[in-house]
C-alpha positions in Angstrom: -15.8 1.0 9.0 -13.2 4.1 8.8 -13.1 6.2 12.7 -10.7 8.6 11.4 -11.4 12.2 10.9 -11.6 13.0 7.6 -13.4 9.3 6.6 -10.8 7.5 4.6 -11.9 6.5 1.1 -14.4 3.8 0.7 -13.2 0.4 -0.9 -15.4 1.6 -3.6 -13.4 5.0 -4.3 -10.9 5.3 -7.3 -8.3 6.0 -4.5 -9.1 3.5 -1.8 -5.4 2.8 -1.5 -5.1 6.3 0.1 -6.8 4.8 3.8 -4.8 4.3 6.7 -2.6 1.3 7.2 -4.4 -0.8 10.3 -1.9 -3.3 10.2 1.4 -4.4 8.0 3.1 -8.0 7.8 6.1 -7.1 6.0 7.0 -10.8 6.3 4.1 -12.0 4.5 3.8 -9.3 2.2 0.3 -7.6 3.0 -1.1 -5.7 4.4 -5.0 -4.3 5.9 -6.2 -0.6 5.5 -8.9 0.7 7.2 -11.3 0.6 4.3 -11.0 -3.3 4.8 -9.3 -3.6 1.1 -5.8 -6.0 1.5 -2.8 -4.7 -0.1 0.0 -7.0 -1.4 3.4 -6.0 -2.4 3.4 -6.9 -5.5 1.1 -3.9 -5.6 -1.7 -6.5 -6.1 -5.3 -5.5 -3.7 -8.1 -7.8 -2.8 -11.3 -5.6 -2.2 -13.7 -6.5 0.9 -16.3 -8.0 -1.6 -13.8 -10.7 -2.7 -12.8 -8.5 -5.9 -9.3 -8.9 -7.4 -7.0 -5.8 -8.3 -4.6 -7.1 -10.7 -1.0 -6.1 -9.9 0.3 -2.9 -11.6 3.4 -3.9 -13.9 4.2 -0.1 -14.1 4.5 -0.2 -9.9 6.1 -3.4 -9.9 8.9 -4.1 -11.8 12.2 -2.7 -11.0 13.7 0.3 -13.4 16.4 -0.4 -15.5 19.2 2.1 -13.9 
């Protein structure tokens, strides 16, 4: 799927949130790397093969100042 030069990582690779951002809809809160995984602000993903990648709590909520 990936055209880019080094390959991204796979949807299958530990860091398949490193692959280029194809497109962004800051709007609606995702967005689509090239590895075809969806990323959601909440820091949730949903993987090609209809897998689920909970949201990281660590990521997600705001630090106490």
């Amino acid at each position: 799927m990936c055209q880019h030069r080094p390959p991204c990582p796979s949807a299958d690779a530990s860091d398949h949130d490193a692959a280029r951002l194809l497109v962004f809809y800051p709007e609606q809160g995702w967005g689509l790397l090239c590895n075809g995984v969806i990323v959601f602000d909440d820091t949730g993903e949903l993987l090609p093969d209809g897998r689920s990648i909970p949201i990281h709590p660590a990521l997600s909520e705001p630090t106490a100042a």
